[in-house]
C-alpha positions as CSV (number, residue, x, y, z in Angstrom):
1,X,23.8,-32.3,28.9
2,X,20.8,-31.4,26.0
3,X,24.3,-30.2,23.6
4,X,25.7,-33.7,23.9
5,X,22.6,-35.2,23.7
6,X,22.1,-33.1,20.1
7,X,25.2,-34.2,19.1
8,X,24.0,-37.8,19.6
9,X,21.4,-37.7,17.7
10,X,23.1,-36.6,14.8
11,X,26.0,-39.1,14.6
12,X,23.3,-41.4,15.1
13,X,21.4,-40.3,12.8
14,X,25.2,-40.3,10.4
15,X,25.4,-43.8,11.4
16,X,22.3,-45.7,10.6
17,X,20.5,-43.5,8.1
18,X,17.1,-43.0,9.4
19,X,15.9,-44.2,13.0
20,X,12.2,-43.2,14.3
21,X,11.8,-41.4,17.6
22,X,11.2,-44.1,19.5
23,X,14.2,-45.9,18.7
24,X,16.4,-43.0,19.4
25,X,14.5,-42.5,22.7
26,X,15.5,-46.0,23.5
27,X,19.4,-45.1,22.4
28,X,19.4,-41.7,24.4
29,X,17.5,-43.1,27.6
30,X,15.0,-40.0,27.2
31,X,11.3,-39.8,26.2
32,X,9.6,-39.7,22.5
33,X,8.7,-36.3,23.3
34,X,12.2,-35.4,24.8
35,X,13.2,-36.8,21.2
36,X,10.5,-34.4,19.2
37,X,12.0,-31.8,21.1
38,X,15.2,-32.1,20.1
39,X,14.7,-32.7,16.5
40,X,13.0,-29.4,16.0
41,X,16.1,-27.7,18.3
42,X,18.6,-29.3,15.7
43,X,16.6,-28.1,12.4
44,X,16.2,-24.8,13.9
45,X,20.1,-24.8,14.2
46,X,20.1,-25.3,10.7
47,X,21.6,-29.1,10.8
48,X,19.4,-30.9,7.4
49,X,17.6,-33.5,9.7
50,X,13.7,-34.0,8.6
51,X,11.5,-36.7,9.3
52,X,9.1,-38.9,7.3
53,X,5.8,-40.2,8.2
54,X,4.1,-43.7,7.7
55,X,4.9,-47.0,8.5
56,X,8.8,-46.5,7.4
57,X,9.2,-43.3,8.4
58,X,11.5,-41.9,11.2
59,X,14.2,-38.8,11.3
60,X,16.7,-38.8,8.4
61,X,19.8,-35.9,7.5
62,X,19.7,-35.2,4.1
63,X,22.3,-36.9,2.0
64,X,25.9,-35.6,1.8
65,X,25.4,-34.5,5.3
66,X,27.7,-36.6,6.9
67,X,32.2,-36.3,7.7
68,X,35.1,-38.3,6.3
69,X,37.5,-40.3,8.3
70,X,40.1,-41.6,5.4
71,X,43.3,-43.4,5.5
72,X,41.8,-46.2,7.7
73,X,42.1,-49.5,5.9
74,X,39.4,-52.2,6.7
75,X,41.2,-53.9,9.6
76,X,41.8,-50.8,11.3
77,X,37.8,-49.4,10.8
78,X,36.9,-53.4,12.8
79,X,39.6,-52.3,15.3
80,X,37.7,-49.5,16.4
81,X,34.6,-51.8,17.1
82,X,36.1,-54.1,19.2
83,X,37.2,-51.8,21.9
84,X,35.6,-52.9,25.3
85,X,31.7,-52.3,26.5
86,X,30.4,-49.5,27.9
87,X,29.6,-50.5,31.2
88,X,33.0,-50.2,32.8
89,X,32.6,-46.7,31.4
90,X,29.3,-46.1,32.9
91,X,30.3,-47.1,35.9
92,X,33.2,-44.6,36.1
93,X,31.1,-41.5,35.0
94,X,32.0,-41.9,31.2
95,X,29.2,-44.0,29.8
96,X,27.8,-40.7,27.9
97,X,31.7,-40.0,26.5
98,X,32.1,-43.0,25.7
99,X,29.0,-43.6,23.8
100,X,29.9,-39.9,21.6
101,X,33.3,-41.1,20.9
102,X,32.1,-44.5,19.5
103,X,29.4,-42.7,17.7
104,X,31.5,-40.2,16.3
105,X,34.2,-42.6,15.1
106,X,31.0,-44.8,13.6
107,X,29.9,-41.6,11.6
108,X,33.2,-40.7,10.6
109,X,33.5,-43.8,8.5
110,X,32.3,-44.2,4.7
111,X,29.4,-45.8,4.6
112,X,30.1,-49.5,3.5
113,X,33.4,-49.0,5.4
114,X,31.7,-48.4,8.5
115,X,28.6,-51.3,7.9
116,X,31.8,-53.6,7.1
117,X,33.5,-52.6,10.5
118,X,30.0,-52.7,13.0
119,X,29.4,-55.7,11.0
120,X,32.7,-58.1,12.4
121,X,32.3,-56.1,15.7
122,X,29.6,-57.7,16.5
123,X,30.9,-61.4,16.2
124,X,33.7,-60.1,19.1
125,X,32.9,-59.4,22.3
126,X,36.0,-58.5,25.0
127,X,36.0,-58.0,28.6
128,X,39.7,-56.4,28.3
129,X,40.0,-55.4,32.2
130,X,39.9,-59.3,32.8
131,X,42.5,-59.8,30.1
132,X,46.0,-61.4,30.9
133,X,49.1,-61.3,28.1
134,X,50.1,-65.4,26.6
135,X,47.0,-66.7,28.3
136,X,46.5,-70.4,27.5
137,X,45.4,-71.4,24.0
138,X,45.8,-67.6,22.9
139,X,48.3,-68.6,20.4
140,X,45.3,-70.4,18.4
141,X,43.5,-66.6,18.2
142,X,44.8,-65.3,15.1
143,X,43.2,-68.7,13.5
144,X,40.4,-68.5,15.1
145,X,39.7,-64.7,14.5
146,X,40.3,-65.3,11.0
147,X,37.6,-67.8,10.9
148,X,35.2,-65.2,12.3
149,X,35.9,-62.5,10.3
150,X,36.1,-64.5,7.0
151,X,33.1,-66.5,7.9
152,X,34.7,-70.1,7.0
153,X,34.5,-73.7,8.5
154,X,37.0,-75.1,10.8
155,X,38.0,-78.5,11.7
156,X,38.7,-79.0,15.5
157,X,39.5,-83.1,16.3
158,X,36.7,-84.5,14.7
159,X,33.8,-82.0,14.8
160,X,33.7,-79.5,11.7
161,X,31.9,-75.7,13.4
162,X,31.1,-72.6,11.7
163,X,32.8,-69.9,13.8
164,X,30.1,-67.4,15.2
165,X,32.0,-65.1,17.9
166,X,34.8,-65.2,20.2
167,X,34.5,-64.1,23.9
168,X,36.8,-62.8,26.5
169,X,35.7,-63.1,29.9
170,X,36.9,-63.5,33.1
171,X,40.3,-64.1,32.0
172,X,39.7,-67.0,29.4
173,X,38.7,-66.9,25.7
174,X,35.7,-68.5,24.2
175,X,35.2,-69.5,21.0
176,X,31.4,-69.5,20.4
177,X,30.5,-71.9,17.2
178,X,27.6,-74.1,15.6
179,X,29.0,-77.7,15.1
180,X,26.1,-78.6,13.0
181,X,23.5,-79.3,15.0
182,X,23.5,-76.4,17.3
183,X,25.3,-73.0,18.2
184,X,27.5,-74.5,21.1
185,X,30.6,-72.6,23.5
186,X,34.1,-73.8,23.6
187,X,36.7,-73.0,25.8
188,X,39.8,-72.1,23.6
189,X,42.8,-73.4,25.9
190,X,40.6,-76.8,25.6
191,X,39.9,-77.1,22.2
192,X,42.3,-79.5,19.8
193,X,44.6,-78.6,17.1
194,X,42.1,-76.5,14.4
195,X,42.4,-76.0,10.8
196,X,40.3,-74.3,8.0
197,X,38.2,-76.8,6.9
198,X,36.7,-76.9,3.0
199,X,33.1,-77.5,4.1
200,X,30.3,-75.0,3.1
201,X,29.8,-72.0,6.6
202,X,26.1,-72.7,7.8
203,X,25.0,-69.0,8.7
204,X,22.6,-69.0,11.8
205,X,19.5,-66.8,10.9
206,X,19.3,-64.0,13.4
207,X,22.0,-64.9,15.7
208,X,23.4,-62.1,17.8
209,X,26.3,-62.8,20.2
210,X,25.6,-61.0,23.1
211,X,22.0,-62.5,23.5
212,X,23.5,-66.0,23.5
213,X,26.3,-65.6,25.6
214,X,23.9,-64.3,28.3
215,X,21.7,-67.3,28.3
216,X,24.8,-69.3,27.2
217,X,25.1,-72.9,28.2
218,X,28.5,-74.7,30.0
219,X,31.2,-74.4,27.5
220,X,32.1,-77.7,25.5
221,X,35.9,-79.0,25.7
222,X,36.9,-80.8,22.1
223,X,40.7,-82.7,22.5
């Protein structure tokens, strides 16, 4: 258990660049101390990982200390962030698997690559066990998806939205979207005919998908 938890902390560590003990205690479920503990294991080892004190201080590997994955091209590095959660995982037994093998993937990317990837990742989130094959409105997706990724306007009837995210839950897609005024939810087998609008993308300061789609209001139907 402590030798996957070691590895852990150094792909997250590859990952993110620097994170302070308390944050990594937070990713590892374990205590700050637990986390001390295993810092000084892992420089004993002889893996480069120091920390710095002060305000922006926190546990760093010194630079170059990191692997390659190449050959991936920048659709394929955002594939590998939009695999499904980790809580079916967990649930099975796998949740700490699972968390290594997204972490070492994460690592395994160049840097920008790997930002880039995370990055579009984000704006998707997929409950694939309650996916169905040529579900209503799924023929709209690759539009739609674009419009995410690219981070540009579309029209749907007469509303013009800035694409936040798109959801799968349950079976349906969601496209999740602020129409001007506010972030709203749309139901993708409801929504009209859409086209790439020429309108400037309004970029919602400190939006996060997941924390609106748990406190997410009823979805909106535009025909």
């Amino acid at each position: 258990m402590r030798a996957s938890r070691l590895m852990s902390i150094v792909l997250l560590l590859q990952s993110r660049g620097r994170l302070t003990a308390r944050e990594l205690a937070r990713e590892l479920e374990v205590s700050v101390r637990t986390v001390y503990r295993d810092a000084e294991a892992l420089s004993a080892s002889g893996v480069p990982i120091y920390g710095e004190g002060g305000k922006d201080g926190g546990y760093r590997l010194v630079d170059g200390y990191r692997t390659r994955l190449t050959g991936l091209t920048s659709c394929e590095a955002e594939s590998l962030f939009m695999v499904p959660e980790l809580g079916p995982a967990a649930e099975l037994g796998f949740g700490s698997a699972a968390l290594t093998a997204r972490l070492k993937l994460a690592a395994a990317l160049p840097g920008a690559l790997g930002e880039h990837a995370a990055r579009i990742g984000s704006r998707f989130l997929l409950d694939t066990w309650s996916w169905q094959p040529e579900a209503e409105g799924s023929a709209r997706l690759p539009l739609l998806t674009e419009a995410v990724k690219e981070q540009h306007t579309l029209r749907i009837g007469d509303e013009v939205v800035s694409p936040q995210g798109i959801v799968l839950e349950a079976g349906r897609w969601y496209l999740v979207a602020h129409d001007g005024t506010a972030v709203r939810t749309f139901e993708v087998s409801g929504l009209a005919e859409a086209t790439r609008a020429e309108v400037p993308f309004r970029h919602v300061e400190g939006f996060r998908l997941r924390r609106y789609w748990e406190g997410r209001p009823r979805p909106s139907a535009s025909r």
